[in-house]
mmCIF file as Biopython writes it, N, C-alpha, C and O atoms, coordinates in Angstrom:
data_model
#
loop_
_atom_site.group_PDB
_atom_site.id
_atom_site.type_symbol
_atom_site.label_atom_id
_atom_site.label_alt_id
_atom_site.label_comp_id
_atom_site.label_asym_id
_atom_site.label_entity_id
_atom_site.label_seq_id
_atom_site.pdbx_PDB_ins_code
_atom_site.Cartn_x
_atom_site.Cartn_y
_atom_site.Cartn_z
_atom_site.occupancy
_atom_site.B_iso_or_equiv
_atom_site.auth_seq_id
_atom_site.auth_asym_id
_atom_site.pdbx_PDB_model_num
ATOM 1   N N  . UNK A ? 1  ? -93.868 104.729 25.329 1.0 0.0 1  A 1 
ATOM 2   C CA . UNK A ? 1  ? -93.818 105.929 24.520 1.0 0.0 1  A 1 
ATOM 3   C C  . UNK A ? 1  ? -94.102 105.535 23.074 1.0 0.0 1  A 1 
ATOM 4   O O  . UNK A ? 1  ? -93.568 104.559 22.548 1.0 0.0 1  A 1 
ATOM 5   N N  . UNK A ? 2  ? -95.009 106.377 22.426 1.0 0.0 2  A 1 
ATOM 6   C CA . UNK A ? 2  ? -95.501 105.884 20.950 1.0 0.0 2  A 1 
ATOM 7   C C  . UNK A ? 2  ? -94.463 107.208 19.611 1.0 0.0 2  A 1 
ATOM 8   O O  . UNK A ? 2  ? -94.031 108.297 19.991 1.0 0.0 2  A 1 
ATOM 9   N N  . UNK A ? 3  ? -94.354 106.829 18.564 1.0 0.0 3  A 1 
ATOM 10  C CA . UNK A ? 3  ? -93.485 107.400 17.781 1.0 0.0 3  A 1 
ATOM 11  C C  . UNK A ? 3  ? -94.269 107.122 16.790 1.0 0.0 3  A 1 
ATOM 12  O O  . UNK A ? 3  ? -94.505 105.919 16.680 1.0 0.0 3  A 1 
ATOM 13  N N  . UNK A ? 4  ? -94.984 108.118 15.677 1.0 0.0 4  A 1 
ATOM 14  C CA . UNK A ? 4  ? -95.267 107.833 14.431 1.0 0.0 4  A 1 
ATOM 15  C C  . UNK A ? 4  ? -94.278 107.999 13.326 1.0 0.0 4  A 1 
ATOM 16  O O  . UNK A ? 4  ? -94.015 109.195 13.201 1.0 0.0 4  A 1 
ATOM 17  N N  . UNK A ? 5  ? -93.520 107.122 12.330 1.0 0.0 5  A 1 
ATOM 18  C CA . UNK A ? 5  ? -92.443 107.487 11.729 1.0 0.0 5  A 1 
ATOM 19  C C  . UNK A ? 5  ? -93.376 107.262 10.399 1.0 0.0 5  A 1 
ATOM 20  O O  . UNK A ? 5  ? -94.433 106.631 10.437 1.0 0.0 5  A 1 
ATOM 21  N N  . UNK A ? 6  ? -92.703 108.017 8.930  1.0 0.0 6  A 1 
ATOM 22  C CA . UNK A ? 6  ? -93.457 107.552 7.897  1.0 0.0 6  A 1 
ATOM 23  C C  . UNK A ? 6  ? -92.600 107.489 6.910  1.0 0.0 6  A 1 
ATOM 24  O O  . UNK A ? 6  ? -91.625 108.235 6.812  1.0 0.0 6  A 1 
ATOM 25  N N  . UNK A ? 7  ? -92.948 106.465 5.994  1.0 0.0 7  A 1 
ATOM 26  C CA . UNK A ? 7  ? -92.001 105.595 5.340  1.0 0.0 7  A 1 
ATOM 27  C C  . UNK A ? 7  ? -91.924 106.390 3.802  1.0 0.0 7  A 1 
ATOM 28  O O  . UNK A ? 7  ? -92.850 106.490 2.998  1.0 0.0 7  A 1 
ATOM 29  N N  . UNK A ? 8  ? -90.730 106.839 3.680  1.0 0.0 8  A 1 
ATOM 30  C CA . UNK A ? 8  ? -90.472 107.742 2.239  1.0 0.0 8  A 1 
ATOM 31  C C  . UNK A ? 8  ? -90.523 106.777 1.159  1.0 0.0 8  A 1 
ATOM 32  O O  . UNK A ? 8  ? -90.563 105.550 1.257  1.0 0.0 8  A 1 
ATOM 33  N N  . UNK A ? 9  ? -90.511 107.756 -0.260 1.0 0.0 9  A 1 
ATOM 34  C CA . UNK A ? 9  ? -91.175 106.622 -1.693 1.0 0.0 9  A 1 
ATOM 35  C C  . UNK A ? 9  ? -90.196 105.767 -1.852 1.0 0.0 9  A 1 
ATOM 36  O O  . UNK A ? 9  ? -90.329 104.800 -2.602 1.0 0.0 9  A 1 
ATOM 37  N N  . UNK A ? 10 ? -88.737 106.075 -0.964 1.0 0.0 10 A 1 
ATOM 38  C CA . UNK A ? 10 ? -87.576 104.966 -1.690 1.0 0.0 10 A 1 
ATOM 39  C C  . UNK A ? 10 ? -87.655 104.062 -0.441 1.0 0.0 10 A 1 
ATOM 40  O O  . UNK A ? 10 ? -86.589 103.480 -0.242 1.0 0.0 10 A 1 
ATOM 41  N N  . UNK A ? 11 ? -88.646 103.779 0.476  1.0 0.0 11 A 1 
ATOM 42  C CA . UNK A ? 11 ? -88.575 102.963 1.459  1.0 0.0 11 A 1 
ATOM 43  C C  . UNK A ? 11 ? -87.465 103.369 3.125  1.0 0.0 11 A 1 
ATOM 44  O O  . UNK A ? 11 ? -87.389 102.698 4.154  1.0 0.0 11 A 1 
ATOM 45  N N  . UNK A ? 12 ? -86.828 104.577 2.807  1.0 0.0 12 A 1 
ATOM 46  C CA . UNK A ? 12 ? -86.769 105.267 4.054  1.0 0.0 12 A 1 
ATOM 47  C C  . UNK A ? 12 ? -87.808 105.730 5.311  1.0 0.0 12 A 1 
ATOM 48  O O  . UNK A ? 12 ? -89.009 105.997 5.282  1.0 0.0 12 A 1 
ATOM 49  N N  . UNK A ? 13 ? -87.094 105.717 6.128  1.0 0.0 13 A 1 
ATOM 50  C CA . UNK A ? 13 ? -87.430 105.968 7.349  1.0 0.0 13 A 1 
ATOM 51  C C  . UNK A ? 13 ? -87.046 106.719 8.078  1.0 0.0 13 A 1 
ATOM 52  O O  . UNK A ? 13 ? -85.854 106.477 8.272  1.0 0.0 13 A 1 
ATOM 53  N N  . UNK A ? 14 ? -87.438 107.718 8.755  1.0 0.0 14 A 1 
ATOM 54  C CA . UNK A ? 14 ? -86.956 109.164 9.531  1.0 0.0 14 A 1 
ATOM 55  C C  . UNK A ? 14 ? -87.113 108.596 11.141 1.0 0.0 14 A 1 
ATOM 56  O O  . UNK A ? 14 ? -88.185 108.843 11.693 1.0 0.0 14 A 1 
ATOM 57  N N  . UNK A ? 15 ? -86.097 107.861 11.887 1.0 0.0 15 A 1 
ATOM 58  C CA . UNK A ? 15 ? -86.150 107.766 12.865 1.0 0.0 15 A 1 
ATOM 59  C C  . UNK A ? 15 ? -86.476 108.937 14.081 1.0 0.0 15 A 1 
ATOM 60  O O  . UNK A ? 15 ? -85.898 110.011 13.916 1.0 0.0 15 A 1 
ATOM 61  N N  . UNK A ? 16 ? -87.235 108.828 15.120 1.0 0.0 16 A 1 
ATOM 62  C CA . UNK A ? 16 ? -87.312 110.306 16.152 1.0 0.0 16 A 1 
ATOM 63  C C  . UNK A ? 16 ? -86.251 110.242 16.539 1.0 0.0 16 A 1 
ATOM 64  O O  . UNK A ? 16 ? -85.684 109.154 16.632 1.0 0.0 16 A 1 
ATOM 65  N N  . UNK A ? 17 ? -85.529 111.671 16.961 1.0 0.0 17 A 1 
ATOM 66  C CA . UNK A ? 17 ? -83.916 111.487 17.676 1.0 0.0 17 A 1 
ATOM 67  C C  . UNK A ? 17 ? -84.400 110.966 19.412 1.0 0.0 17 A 1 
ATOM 68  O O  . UNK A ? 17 ? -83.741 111.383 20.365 1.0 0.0 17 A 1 
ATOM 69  N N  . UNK A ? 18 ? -85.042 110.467 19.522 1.0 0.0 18 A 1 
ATOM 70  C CA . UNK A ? 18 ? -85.169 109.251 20.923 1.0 0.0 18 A 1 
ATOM 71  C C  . UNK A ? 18 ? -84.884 108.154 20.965 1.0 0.0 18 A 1 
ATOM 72  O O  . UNK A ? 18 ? -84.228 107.592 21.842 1.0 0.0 18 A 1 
ATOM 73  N N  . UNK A ? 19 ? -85.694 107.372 19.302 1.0 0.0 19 A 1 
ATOM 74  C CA . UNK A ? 19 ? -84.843 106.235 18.885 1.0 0.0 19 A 1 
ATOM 75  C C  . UNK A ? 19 ? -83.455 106.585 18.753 1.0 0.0 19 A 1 
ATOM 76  O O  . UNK A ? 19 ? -82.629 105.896 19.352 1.0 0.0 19 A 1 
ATOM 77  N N  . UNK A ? 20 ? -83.083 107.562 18.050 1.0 0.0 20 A 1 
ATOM 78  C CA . UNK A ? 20 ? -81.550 107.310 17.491 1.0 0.0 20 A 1 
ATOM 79  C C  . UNK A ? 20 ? -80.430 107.404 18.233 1.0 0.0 20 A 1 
ATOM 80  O O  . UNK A ? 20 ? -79.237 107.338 17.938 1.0 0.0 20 A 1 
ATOM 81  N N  . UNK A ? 21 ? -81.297 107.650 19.746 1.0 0.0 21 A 1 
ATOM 82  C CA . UNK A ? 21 ? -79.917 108.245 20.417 1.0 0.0 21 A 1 
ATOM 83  C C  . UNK A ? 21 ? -79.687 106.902 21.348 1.0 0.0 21 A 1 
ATOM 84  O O  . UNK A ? 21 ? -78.919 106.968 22.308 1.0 0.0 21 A 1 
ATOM 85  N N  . UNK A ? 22 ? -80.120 106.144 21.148 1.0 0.0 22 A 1 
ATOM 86  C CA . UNK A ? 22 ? -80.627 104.493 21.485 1.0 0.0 22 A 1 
ATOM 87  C C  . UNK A ? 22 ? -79.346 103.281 20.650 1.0 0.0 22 A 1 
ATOM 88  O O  . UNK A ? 22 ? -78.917 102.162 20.936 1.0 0.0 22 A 1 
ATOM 89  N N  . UNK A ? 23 ? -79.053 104.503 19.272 1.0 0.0 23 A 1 
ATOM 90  C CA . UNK A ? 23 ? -78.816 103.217 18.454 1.0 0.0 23 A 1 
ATOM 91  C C  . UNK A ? 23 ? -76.769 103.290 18.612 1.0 0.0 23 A 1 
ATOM 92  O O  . UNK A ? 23 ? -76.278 103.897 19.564 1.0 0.0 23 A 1 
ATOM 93  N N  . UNK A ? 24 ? -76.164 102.825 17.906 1.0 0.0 24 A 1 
ATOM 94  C CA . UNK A ? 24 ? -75.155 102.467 18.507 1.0 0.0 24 A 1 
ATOM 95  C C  . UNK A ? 24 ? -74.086 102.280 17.071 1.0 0.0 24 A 1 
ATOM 96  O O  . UNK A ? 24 ? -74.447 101.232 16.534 1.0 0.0 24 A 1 
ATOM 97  N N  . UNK A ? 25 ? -73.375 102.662 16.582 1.0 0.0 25 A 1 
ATOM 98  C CA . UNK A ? 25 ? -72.528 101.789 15.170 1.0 0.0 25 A 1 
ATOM 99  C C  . UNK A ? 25 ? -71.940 100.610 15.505 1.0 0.0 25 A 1 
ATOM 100 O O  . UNK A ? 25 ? -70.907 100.456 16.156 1.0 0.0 25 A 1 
ATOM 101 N N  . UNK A ? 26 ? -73.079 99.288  14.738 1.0 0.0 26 A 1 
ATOM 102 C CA . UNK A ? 26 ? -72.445 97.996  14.583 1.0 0.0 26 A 1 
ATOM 103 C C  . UNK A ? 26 ? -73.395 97.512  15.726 1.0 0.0 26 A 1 
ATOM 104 O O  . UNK A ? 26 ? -73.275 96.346  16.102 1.0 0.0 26 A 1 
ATOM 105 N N  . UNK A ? 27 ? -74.187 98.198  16.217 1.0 0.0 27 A 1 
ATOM 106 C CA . UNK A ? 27 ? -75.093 97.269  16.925 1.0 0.0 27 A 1 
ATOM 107 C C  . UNK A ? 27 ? -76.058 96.461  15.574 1.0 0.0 27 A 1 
ATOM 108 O O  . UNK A ? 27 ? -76.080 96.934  14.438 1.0 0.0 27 A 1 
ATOM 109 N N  . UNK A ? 28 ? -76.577 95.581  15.847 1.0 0.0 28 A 1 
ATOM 110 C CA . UNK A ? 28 ? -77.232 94.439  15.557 1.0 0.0 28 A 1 
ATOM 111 C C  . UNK A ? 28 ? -78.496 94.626  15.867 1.0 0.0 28 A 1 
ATOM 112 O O  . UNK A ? 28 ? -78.756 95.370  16.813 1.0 0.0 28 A 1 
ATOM 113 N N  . UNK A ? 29 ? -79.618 93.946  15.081 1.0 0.0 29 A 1 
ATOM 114 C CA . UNK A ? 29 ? -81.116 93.748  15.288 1.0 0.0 29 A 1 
ATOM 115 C C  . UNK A ? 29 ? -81.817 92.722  14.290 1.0 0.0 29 A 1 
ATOM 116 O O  . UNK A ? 29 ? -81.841 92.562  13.069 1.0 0.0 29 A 1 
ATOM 117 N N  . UNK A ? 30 ? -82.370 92.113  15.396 1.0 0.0 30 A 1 
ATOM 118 C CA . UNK A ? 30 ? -83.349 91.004  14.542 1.0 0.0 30 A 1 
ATOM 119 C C  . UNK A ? 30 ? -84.600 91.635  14.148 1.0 0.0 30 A 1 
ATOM 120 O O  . UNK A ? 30 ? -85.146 92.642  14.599 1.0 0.0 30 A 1 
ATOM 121 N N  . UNK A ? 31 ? -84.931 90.871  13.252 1.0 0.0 31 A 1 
ATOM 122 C CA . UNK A ? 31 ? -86.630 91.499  12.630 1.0 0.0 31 A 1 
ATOM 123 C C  . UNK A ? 31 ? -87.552 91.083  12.143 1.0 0.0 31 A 1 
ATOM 124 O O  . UNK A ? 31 ? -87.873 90.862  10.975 1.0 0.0 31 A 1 
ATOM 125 N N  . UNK A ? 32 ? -88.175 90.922  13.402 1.0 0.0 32 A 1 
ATOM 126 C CA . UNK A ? 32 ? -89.737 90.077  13.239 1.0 0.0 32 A 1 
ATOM 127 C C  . UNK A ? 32 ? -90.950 90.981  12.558 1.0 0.0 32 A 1 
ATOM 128 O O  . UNK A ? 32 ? -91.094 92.192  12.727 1.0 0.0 32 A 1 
ATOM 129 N N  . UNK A ? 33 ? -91.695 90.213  11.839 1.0 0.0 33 A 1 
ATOM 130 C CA . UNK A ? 33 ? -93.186 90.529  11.601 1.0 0.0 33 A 1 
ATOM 131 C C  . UNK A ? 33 ? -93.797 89.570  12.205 1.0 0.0 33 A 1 
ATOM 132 O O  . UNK A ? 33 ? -93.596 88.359  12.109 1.0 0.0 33 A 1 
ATOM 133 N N  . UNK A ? 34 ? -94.925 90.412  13.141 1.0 0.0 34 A 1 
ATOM 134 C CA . UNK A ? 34 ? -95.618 89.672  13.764 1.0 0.0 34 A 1 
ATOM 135 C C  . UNK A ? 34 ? -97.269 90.306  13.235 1.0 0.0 34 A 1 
ATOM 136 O O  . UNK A ? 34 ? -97.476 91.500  13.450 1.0 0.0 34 A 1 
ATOM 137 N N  . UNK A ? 35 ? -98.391 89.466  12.555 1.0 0.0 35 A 1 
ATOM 138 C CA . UNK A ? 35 ? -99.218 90.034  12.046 1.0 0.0 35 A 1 
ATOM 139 C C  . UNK A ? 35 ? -99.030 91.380  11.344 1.0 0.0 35 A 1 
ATOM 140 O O  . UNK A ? 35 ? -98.745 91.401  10.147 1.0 0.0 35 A 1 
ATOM 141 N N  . UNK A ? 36 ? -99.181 92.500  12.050 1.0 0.0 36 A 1 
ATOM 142 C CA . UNK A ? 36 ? -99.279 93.915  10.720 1.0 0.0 36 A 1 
ATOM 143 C C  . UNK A ? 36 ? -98.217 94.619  11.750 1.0 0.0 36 A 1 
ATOM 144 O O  . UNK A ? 36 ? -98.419 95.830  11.836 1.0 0.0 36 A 1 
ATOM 145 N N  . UNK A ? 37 ? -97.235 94.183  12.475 1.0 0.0 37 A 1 
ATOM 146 C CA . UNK A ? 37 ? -96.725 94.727  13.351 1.0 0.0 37 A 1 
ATOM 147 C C  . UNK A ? 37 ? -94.986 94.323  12.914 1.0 0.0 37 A 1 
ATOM 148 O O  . UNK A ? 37 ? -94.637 93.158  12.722 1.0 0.0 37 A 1 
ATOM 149 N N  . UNK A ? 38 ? -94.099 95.426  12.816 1.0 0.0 38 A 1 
ATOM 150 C CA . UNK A ? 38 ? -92.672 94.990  12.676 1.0 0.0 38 A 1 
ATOM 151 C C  . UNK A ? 38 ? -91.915 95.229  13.721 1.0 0.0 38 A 1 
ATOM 152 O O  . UNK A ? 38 ? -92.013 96.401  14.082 1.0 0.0 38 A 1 
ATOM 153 N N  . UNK A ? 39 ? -90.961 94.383  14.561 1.0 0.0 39 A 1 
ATOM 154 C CA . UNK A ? 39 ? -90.404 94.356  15.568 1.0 0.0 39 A 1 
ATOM 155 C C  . UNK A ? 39 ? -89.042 94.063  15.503 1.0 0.0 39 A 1 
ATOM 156 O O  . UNK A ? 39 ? -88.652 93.015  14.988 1.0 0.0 39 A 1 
ATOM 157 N N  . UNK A ? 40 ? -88.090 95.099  16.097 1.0 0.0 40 A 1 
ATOM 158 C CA . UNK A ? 40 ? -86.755 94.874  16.376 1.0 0.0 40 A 1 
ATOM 159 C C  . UNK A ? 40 ? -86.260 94.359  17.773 1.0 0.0 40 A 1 
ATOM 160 O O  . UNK A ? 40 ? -86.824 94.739  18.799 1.0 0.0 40 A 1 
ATOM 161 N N  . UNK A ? 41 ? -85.255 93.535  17.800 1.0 0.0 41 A 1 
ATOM 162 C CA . UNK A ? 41 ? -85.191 93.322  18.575 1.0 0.0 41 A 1 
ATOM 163 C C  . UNK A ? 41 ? -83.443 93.311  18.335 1.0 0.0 41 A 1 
ATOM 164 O O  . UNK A ? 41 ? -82.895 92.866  17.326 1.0 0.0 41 A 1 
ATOM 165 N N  . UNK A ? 42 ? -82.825 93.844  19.382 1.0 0.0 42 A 1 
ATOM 166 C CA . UNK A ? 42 ? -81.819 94.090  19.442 1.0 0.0 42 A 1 
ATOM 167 C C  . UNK A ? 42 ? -80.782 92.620  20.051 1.0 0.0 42 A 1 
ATOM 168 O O  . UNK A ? 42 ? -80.948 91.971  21.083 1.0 0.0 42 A 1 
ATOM 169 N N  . UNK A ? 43 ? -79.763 92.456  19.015 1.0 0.0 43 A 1 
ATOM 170 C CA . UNK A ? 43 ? -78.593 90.953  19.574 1.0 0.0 43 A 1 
ATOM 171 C C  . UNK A ? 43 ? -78.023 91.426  20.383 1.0 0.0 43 A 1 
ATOM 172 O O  . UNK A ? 43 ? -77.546 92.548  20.213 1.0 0.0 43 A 1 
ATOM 173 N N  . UNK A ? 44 ? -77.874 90.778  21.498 1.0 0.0 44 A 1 
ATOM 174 C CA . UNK A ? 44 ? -76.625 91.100  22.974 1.0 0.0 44 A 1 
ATOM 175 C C  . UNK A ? 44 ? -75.534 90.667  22.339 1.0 0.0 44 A 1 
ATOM 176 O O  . UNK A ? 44 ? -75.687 89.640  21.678 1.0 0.0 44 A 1 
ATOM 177 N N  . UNK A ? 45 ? -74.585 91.107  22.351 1.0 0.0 45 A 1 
ATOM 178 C CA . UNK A ? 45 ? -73.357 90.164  21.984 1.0 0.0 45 A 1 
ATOM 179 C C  . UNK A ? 45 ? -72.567 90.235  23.312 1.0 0.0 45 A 1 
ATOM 180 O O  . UNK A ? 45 ? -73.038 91.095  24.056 1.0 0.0 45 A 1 
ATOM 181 N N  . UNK A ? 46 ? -71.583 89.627  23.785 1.0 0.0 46 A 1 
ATOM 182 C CA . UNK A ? 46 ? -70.904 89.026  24.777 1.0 0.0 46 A 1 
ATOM 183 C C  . UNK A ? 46 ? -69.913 90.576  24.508 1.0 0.0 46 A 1 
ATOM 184 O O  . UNK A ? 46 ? -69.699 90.920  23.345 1.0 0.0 46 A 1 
ATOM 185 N N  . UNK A ? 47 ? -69.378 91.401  25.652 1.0 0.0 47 A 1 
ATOM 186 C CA . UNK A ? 47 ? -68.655 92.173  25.488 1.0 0.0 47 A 1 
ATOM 187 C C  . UNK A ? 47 ? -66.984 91.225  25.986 1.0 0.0 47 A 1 
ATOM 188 O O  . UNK A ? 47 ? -66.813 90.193  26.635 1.0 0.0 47 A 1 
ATOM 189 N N  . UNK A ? 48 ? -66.244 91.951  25.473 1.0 0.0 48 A 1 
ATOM 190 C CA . UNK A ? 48 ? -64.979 91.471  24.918 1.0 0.0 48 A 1 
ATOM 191 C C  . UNK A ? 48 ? -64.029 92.461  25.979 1.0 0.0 48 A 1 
ATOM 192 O O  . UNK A ? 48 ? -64.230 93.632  25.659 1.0 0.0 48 A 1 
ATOM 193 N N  . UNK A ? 49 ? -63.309 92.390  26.838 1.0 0.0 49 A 1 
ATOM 194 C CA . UNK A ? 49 ? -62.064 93.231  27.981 1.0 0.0 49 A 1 
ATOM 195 C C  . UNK A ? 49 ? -62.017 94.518  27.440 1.0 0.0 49 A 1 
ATOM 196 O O  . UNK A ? 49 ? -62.127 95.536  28.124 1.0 0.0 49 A 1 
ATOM 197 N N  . UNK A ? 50 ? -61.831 94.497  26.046 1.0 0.0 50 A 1 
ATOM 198 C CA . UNK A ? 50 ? -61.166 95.886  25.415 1.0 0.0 50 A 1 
ATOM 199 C C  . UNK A ? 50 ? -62.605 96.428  25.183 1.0 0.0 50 A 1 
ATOM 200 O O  . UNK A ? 50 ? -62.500 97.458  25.849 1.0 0.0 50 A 1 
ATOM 201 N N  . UNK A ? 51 ? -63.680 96.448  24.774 1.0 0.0 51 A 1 
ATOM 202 C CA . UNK A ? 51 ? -64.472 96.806  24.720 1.0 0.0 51 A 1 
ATOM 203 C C  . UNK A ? 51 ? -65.643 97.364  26.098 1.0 0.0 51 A 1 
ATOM 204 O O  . UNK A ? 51 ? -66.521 98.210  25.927 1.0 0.0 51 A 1 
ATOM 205 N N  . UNK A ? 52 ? -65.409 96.763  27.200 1.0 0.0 52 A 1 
ATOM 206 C CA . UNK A ? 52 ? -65.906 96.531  28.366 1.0 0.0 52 A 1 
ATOM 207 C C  . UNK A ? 52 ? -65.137 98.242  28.912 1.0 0.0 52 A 1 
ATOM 208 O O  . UNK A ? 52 ? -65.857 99.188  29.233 1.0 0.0 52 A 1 
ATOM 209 N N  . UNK A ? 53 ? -64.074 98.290  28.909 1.0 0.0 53 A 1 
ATOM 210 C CA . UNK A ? 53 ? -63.185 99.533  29.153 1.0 0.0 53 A 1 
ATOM 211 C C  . UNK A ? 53 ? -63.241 100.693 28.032 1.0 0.0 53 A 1 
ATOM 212 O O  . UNK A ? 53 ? -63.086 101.877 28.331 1.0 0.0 53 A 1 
ATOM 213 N N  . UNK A ? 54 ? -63.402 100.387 27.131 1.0 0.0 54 A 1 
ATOM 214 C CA . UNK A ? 54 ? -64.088 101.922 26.042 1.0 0.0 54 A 1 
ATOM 215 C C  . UNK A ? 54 ? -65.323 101.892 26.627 1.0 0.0 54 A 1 
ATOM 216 O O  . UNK A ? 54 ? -65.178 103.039 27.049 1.0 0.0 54 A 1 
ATOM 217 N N  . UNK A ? 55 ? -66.729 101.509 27.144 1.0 0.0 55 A 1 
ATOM 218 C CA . UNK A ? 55 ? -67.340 102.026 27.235 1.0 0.0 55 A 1 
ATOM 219 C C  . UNK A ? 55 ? -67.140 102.671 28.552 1.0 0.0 55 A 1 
ATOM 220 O O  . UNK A ? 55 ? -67.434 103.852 28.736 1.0 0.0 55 A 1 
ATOM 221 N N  . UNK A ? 56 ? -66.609 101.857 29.530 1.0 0.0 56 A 1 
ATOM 222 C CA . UNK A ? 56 ? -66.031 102.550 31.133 1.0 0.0 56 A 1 
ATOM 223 C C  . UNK A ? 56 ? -65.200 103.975 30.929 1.0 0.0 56 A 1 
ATOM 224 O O  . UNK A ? 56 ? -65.382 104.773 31.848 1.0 0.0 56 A 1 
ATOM 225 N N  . UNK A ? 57 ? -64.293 104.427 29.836 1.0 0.0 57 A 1 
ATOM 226 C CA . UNK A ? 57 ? -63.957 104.951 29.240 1.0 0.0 57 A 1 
ATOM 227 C C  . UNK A ? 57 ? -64.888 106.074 28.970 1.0 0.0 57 A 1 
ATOM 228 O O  . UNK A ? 57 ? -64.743 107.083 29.660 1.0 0.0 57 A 1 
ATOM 229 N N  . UNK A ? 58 ? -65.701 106.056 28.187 1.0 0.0 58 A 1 
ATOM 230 C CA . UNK A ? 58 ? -66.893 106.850 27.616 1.0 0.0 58 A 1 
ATOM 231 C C  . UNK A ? 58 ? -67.545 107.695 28.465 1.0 0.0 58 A 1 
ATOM 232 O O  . UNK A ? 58 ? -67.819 108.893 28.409 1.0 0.0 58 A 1 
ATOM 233 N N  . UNK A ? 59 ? -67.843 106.377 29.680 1.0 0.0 59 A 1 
ATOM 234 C CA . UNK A ? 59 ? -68.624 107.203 30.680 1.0 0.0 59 A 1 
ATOM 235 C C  . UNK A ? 59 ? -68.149 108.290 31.876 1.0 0.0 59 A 1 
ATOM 236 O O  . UNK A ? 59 ? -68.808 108.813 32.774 1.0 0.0 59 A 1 
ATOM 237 N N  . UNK A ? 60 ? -66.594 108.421 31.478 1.0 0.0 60 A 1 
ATOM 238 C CA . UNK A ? 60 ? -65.869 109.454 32.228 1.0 0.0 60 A 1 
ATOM 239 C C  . UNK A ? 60 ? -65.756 108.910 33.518 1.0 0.0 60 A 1 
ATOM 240 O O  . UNK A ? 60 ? -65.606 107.821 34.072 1.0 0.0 60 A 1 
ATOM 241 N N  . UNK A ? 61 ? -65.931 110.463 33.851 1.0 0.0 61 A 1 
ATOM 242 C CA . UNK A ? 61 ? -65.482 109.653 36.154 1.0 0.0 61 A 1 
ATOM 243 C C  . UNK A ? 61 ? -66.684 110.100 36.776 1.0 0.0 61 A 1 
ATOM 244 O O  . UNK A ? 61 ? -67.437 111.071 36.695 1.0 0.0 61 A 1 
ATOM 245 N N  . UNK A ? 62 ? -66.582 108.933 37.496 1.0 0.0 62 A 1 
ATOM 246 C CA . UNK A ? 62 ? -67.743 109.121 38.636 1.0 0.0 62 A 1 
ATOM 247 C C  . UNK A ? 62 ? -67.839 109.952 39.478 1.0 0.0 62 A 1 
ATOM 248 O O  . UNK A ? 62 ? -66.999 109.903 40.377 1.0 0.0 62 A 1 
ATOM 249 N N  . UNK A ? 63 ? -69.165 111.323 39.541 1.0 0.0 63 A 1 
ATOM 250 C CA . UNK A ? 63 ? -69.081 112.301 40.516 1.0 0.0 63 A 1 
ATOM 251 C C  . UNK A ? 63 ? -69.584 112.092 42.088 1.0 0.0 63 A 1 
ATOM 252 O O  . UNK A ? 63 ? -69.880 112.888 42.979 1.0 0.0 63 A 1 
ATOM 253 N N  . UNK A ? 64 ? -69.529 110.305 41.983 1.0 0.0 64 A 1 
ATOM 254 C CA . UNK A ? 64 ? -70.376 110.316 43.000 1.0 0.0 64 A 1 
ATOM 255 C C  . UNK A ? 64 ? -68.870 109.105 43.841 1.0 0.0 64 A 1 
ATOM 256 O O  . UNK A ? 64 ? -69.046 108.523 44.912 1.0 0.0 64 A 1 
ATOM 257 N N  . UNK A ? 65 ? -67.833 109.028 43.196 1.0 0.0 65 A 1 
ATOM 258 C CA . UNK A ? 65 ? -66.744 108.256 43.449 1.0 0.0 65 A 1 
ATOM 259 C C  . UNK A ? 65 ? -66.167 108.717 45.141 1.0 0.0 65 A 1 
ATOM 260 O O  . UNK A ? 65 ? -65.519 109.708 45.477 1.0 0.0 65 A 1 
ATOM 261 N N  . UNK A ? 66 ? -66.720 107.514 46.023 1.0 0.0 66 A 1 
ATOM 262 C CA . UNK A ? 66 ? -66.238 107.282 47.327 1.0 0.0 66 A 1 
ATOM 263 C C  . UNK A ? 66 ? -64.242 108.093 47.527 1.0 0.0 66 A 1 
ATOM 264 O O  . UNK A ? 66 ? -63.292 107.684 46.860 1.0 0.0 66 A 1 
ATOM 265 N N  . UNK A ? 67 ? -64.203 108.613 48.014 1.0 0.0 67 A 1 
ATOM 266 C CA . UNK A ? 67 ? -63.022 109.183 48.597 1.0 0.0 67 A 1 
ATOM 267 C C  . UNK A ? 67 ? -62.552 108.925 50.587 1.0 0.0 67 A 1 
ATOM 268 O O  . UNK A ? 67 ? -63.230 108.809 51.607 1.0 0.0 67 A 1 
ATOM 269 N N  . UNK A ? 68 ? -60.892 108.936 50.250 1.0 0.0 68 A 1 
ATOM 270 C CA . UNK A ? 68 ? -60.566 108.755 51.261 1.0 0.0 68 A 1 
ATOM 271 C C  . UNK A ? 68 ? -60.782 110.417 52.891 1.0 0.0 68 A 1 
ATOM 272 O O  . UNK A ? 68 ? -60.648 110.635 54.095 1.0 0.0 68 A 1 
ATOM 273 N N  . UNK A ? 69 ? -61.126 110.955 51.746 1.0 0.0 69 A 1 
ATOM 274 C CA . UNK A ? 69 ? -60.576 112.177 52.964 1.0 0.0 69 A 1 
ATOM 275 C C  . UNK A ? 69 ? -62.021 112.448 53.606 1.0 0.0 69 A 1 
ATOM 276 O O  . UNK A ? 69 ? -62.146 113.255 54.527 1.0 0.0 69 A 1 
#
C-alpha cells in the first residue's frame, strides 16, 4: 500500500490514519536513509509478564472461546 505524506515548512508530517493506527505510545523506531529513500524500522523489545497481560487484557474475550457445554 503506497501513502503520499507532505512535509510542512516546520518539518512536520501528517501521518495517514492507517499509519497511525499502527503506531503505539513508547514504541520505538530506527531510521535509515537508504539513497533518496527514509526507512523506519520498528525495535521489538522483549515483552515483560505485566505487559504480556495488558495487552491480553486489551484484547477482551474471545468470541470464538472453546466451551464445556
Amino acid at each position: 500500500m503506497d501513502f503520499v505524506i507532505k512535509v510542512m515548512p516546520k518539518g512536520e508530517i501528517e501521518l495517514p490514519d492507517e499509519i497511525k493506527a499502527q503506531l503505539r505510545p513508547g514504541d520505538e523506531y530506527q531510521v535509515f536513509l537508504i539513497e533518496n529513500s527514509i526507512v523506519l524500522k520498528k525495535i521489538q523489545k522483549e515483552l515483560d509478564i505485566k505487559e504480556w497481560f495488558r495487552r491480553i487484557e486489551e484484547l477482551g474475550p474471545d468470541p470464538n472461546q472453546p466451551t464445556l457445554e
